[in-house]
C-alpha positions as CSV (number, residue, x, y, z in Angstrom):
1,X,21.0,20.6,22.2
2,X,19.9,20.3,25.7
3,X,20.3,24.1,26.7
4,X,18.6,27.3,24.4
5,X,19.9,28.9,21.7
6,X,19.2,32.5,20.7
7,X,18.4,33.2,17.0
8,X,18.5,37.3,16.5
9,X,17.0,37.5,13.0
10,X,16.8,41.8,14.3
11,X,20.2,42.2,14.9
12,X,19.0,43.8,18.5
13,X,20.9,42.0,20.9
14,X,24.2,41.8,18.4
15,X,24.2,45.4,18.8
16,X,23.9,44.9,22.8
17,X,26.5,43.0,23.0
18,X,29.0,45.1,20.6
19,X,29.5,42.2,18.5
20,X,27.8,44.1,15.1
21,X,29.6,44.5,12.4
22,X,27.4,47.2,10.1
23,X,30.0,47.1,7.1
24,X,29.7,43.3,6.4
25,X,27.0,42.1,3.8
26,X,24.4,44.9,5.2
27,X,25.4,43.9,8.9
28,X,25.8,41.0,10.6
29,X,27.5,39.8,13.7
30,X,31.3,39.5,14.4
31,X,31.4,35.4,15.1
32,X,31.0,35.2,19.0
33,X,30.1,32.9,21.4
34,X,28.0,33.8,24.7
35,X,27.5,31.2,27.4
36,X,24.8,33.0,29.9
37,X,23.5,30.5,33.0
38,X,20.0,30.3,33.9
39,X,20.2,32.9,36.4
40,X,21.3,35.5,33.5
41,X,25.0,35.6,34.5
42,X,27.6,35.3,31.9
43,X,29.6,32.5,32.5
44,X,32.1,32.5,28.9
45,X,32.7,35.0,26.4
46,X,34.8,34.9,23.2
47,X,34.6,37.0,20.8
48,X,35.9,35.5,17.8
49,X,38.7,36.4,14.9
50,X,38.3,35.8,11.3
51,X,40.1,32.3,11.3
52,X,40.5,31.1,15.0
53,X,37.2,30.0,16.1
54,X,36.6,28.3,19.8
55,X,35.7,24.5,19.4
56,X,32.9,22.6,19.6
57,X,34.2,20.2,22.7
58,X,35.3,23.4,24.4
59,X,31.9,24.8,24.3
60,X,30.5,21.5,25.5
61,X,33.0,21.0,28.4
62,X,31.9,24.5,29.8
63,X,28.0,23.9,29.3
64,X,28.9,20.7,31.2
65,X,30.8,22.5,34.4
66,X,27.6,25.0,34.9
């Protein structure tokens, strides 16, 4: 991918962002998607339900706009 990716193997910044989800297989995140531009602004947010998740080629299009 040409942009970063952050992996948050200590839950810290799921818990930040209120996406944490404590009662699920010892706590993991609610399925989310951040898009935060180089200058630390947050550009798209979704937090995601169970079976409606945002598409690849959606995610790509707004990447491609910033």
């Amino acid at each position: 991918m040409p942009f970063v990716m952050l992996g948050d193997s200590g839950r810290d910044v799921i818990k930040q962002y209120d996406v944490y989800n404590s009662s699920e297989r010892g706590g993991i995140a609610i399925p989310a998607v951040f898009i935060v531009d180089r200058a630390g602004v947050m550009r798209y947010s979704n937090v995601e339900g169970k079976y409606i998740r945002v598409r690849s080629k959606q995610l790509l299009k707004i990447v491609a706009s910033l």
